[in-house]
C-alpha positions in Angstrom: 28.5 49.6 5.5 26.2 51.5 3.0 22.8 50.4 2.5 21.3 48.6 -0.3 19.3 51.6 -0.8 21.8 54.2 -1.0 23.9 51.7 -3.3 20.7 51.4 -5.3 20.4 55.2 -5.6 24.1 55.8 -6.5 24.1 53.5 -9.2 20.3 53.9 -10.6 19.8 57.2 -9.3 16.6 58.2 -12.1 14.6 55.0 -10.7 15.2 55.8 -7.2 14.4 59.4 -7.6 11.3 58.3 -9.3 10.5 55.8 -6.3 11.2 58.2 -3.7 8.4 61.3 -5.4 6.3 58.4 -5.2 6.2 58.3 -1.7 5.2 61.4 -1.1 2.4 60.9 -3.4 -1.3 61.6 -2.1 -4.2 60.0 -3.9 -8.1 60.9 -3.1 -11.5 59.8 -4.1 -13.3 62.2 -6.0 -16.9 62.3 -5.7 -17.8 60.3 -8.9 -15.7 57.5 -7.6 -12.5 58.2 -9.8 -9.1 59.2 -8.0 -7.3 62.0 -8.1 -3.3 62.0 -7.4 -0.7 64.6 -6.9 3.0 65.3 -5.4 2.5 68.2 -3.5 6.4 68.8 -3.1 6.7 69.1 -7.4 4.2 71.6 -8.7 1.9 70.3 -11.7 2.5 66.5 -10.8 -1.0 65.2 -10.9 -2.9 63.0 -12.5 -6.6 61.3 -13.0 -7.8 57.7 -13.2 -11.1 55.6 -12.7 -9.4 53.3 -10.6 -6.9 53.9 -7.7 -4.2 52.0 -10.1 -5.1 53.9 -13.0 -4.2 57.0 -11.0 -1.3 55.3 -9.9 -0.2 54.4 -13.1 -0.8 57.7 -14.7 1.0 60.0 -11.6 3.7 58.1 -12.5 4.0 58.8 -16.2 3.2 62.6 -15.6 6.0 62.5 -13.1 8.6 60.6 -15.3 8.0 63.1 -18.1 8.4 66.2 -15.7 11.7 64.6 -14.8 12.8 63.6 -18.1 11.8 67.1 -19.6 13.7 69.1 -16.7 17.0 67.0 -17.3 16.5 67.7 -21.0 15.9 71.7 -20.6 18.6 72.3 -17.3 15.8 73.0 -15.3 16.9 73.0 -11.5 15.0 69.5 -10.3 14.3 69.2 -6.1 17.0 67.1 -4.2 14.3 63.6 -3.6 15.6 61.7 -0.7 19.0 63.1 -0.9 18.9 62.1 -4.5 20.1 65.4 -6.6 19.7 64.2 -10.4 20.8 67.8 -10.9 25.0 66.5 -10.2 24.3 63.2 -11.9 27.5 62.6 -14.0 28.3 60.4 -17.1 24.2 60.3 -17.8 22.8 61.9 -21.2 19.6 61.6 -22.8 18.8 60.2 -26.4 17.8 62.8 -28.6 15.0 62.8 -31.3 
């Protein structure tokens, strides 16, 4: 029997890509008391906040971008958790 998880992934697989760089998120206190985040694993992904949520919030954005902006240029994105949005089928992106 599968898992939730891997039927979440399969069916969703953008969210649980997103979830899964997340995880491997790092977050520090800078010495003025803001935080600074970064995924180490997918170079540029970093972001600033004055709270830890702020960072958070904003690490997310930054990485949902990177990902959207890959998909939308072929760039090769990492396999996250054995989540490979570079074989997704049937998905497209709305254009402007």
């Amino acid at each position: 029997m599968r898992s939730l998880a891997y039927c979440f992934a399969m069916m969703f697989p953008l969210p649980a890509c997103i979830e899964a760089a997340l995880e491997l998120a790092r977050y520090d206190m800078l010495e003025d008391g803001t935080f600074a985040g970064e995924i180490s694993k997918l170079k540029g992904i970093a972001a600033f906040g004055k709270t830890l949520r702020e960072c958070e919030n904003e690490l997310r954005s930054a990485l949902e971008d990177w990902i959207l902006l890959g998909l939308k240029f072929g760039h090769k994105l990492p396999v996250l958790a054995g989540i490979d949005l570079n074989k997704v089928q049937h998905a497209r992106l709305a254009s402007t």
